[in-house]
TIKOL-421273 format. One record per residue (C-alpha): residue number from 1; x negated, y, z negated. Coordinates in steps of 0.05 Angstrom, whole numbers, plus 5000, padded with zeros to 4 digits. Example, Ala and Ser with C-alpha at 12.3 -4.5 7.8 and 13.67 -1.06 7.14 Angstrom:
BEGIN
1|4754|4910|4844
2|4727|4979|4857
//
This chain:
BEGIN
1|1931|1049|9065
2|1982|1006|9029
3|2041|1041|9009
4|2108|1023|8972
5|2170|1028|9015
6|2230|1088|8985
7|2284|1065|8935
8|2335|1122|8929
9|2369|1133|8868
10|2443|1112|8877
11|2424|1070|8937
12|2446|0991|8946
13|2399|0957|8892
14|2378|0891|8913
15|2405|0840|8855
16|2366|0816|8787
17|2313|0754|8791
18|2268|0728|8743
19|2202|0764|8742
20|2143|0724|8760
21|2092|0734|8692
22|2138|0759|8645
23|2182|0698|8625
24|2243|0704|8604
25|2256|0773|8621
26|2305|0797|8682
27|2278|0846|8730
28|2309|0870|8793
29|2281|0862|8858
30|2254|0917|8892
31|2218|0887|8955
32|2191|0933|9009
33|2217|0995|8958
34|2187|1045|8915
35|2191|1055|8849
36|2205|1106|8806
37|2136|1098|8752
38|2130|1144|8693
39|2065|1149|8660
40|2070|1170|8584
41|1999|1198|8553
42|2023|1252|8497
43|1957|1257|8467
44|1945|1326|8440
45|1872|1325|8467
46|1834|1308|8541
47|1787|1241|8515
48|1772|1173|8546
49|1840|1147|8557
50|1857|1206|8579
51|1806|1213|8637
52|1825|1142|8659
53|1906|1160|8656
54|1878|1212|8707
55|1837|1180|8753
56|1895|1111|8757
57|1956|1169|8770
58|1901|1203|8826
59|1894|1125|8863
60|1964|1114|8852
61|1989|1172|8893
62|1944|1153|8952
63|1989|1090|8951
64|2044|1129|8953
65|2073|1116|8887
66|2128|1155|8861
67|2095|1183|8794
68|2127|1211|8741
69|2070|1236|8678
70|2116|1252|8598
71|2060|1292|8567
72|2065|1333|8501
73|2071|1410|8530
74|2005|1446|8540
75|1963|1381|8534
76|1898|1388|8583
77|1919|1324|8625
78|1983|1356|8648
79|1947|1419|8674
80|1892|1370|8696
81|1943|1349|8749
82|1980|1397|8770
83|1945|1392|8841
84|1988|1325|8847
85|2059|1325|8880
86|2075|1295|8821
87|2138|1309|8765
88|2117|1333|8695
89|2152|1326|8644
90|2122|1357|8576
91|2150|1345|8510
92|2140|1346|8436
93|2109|1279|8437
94|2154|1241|8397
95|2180|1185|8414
96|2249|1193|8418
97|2237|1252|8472
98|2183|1204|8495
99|2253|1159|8508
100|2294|1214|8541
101|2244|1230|8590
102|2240|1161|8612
103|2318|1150|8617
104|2307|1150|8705
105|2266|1110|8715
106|2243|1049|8745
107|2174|1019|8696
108|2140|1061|8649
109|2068|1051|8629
110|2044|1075|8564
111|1977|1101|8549
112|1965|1108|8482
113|1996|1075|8423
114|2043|1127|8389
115|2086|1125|8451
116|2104|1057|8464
117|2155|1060|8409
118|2188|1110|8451
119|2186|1062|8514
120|2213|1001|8470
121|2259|1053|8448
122|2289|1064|8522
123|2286|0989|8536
124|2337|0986|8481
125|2374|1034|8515
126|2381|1020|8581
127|2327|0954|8595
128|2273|1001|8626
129|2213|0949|8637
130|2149|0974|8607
131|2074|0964|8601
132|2025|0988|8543
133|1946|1005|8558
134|1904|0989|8492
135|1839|1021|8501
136|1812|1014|8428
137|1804|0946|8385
138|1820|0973|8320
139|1879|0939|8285
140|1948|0955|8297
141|1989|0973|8246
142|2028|0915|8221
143|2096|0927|8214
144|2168|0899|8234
145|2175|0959|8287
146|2106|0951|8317
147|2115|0874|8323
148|2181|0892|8362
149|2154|0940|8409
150|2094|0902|8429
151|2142|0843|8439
152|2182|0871|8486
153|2125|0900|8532
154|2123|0869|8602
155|2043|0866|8588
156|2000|0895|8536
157|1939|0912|8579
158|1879|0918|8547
159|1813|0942|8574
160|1769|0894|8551
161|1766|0824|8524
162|1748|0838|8452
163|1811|0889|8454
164|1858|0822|8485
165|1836|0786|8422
166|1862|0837|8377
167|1927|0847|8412
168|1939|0770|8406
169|1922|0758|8332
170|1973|0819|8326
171|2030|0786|8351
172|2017|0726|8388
173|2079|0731|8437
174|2059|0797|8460
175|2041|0775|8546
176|1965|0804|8550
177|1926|0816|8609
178|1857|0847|8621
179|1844|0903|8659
180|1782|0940|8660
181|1773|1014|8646
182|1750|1042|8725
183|1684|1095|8727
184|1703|1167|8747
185|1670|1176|8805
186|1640|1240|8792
187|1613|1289|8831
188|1557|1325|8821
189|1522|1387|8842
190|1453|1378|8856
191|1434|1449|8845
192|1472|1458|8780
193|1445|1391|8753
194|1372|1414|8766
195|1397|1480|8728
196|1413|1441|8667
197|1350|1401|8674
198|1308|1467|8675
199|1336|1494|8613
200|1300|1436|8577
201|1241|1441|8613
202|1184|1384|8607
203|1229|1351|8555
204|1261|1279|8557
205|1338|1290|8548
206|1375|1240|8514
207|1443|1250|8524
208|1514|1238|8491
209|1575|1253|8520
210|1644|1234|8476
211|1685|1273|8437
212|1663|1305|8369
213|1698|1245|8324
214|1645|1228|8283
215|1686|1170|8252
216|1688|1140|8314
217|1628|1163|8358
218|1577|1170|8308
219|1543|1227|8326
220|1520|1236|8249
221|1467|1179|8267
222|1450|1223|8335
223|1422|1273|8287
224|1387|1236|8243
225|1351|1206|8294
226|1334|1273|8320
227|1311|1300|8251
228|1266|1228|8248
229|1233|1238|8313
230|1228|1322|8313
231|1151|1326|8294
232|1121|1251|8329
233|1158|1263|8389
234|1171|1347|8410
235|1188|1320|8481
236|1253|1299|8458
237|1310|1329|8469
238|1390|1304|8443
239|1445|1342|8482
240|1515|1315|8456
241|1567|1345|8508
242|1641|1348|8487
243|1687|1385|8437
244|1719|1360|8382
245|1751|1363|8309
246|1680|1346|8276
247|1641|1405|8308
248|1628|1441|8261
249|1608|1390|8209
250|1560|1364|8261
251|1534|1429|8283
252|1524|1437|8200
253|1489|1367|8196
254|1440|1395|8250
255|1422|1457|8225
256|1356|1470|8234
257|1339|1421|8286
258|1306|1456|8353
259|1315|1377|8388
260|1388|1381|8391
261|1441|1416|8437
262|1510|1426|8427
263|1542|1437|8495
264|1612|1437|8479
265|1668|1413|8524
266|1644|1416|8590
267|1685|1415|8667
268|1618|1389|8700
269|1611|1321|8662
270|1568|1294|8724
271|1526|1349|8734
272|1499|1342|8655
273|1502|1259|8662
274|1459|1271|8729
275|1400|1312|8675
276|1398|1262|8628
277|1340|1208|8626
278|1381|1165|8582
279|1457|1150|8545
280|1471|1126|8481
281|1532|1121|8453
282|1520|1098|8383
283|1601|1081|8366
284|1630|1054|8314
285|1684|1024|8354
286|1701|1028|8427
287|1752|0996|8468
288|1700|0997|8526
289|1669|1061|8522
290|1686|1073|8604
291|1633|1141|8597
292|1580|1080|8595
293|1602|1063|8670
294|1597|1136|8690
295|1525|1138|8667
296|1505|1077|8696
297|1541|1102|8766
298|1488|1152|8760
299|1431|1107|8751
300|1426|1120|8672
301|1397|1063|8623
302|1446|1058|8564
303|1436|1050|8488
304|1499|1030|8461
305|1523|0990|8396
306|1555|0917|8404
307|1623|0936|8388
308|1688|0922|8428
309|1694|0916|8508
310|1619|0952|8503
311|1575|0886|8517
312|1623|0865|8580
313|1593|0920|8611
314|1525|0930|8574
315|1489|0867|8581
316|1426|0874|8534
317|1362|0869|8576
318|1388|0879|8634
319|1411|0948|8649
320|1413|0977|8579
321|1395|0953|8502
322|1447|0938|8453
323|1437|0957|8382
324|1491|0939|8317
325|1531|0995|8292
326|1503|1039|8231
327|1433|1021|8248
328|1399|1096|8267
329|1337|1055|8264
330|1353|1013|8311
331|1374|1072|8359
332|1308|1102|8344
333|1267|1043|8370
334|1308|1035|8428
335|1305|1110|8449
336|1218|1107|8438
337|1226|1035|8479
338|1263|1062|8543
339|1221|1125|8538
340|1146|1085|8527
341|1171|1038|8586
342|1195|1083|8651
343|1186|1017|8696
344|1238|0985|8645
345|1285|1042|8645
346|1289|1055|8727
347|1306|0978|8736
348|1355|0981|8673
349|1383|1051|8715
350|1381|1009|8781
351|1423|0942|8748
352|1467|0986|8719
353|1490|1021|8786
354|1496|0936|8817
355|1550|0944|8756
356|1584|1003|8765
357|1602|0989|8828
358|1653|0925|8794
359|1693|0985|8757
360|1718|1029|8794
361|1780|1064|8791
362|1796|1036|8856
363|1799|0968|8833
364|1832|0986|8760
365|1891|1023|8805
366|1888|0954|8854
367|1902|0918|8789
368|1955|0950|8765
369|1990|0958|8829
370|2000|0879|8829
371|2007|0887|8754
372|2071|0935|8771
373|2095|0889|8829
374|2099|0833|8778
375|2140|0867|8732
376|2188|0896|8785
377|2189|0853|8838
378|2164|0906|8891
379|2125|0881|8949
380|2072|0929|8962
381|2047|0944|9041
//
């Protein structure tokens, strides 16, 4: 296992070099030495970017990285880890607490967007090097402040292609890189799975999982599709798993409806991906929609819309069909499709698992580790 040497706070520091990658800035080098890294996710909520702010701070400590997470107090990732010998630090979330509880430390990497004003706020203050994941392609908001912060990253890391190409029309000095979103690895119990399959007995479950942000996932099309098919096609059955601000409304929109299934937020993620015959995720925008690599780890054909990172990881055809956003009818004929063809589906379900096995967190972590040593100058053993 390849693990970063100790650097002690107060100890000799080796002296300042230029950084390989990020030109023009000074970094110190830290060869054969740890570093201090502080994570910074204060999102209110446990979604996408959250699970992958997880499952990189999980690979990082079997490196033997010194991790630091600043998450807003109560937040579900900070209990999440708690298992970790790892230093929390929870907060209000804003981002000039988001720059006190940075003030030790070595790099910080930012996870969402609000935050990295914080982290360009402590680079002001002290020349903290810093990093910023962007795991959506919508616009960023264009402003004099933003411009600065992005600016001054290290890297802006974005988790797709499509999301790279936004960052740069943004500011065109901002130093991108590309780093995929990883798969979670799941774990599933057989028995339990088998359970959840048995409550919907004789019925072909399509499944959603995502949180209840119908502005963003859709899930308003989910239901119509559901209310289209109810009567031609009884065998159906739509089970949207996950919590979220628009539950109600959605559970509204579906009144009525015997085809649909409103799980809620759920622990056993894998256990309900594991029942499902098929996953669509029907987005309006995605940064890379990384629950699409968590199906297809479980040998799941996708439907998913061409938006964002999706189609670097959904090639149309091959293990899953692509459909343009605010089209139910095209999610319609693609759900009767994969279910009319089974041969189709298990080879879609078979390609998609050749896939998986390109993201996982594993390699993300591997990624950023030389990502990290770039920006610090730490060898890493």
């Amino acid at each position: 296992m390849r693990t970063l040497g100790t650097l002690r706070r107060g100890g000799n520091r080796p002296s300042a070099r230029l950084v390989a990658g990020a030109p023009g800035v000074c970094r110190k080098s830290l060869t054969l030495m740890t570093i201090r890294l502080a994570h910074v996710n204060v999102a209110r909520s446990y979604r996408g970017g959250e699970r992958q702010t997880e499952l990189l701070i999980r690979e990082l400590a079997g490196h033997g990285v010194e991790q630091i997470l600043v998450a807003r107090r109560g937040a579900p990732l900070a209990q999440r880890v708690r298992d970790l010998e790892i230093e929390i630090r929870e907060g209000s979330g804003q981002f000039f607490r988001v720059a006190a509880d940075t003030r030790d430390v070595d790099l910080i990497h930012v996870h969402e967007g609000r935050s990295i004003y914080g982290a360009y706020l402590r680079h002001l203050l002290s020349g903290t090097p810093y990093i910023a994941t962007r795991r959506v392609d919508n616009l960023i908001k264009d402003n004099w402040f933003a411009h600065q912060a992005y600016r001054h990253t290290a890297f802006v890391v974005a988790v797709a292609p499509q999301v790279a190409e936004v960052v740069r029309a943004f500011d065109p000095e901002t130093n991108v890189r590309v780093i995929h979103s990883g798969s979670s690895g799941l774990s599933i119990d057989a028995a339990q799975s088998s359970r959840i399959k048995a409550d919907f007995s004789g019925k072909f479950i399509v499944g959603h999982v995502g949180a209840l942000d119908n502005s963003q996932k859709a899930q308003e099309h989910i239901i119509e599709v559901a209310r289209r098919v109810g009567e031609q096609h009884p065998e159906f059955h739509f089970v949207l798993v996950g919590g979220g601000d628009d539950e109600i409304t959605l559970k509204r929109a579906a009144e009525g409806l015997r085809n649909v299934t409103f799980t809620g937020f759920v622990d056993n993620v894998g256990d309900h991906l594991a029942s499902f015959d098929i996953l669509i995720l029907p987005s309006r925008r995605e940064g890379i929609g990384s629950i699409l690599l968590d199906a297809m780890e479980q040998g799941l054909a996708v439907i998913a819309t061409r938006v964002g990172g999706v189609p670097a990881i959904v090639h149309d055809g091959e293990n899953g069909i692509l459909i343009e956003p605010e089209r139910p009818d095209q999610l319609q004929t693609a759900i009767l499709r994969l279910y009319s063809e089974p041969e189709l589906r298990a080879a879609m379900g078979r390609r998609g698992g050749d896939i998986a096995k390109l993201y996982t967190a594993r390699i993300m972590a591997e990624k950023y580790i030389k990502l990290y040593e770039s920006v610090v100058g730490a060898s890493i053993e």
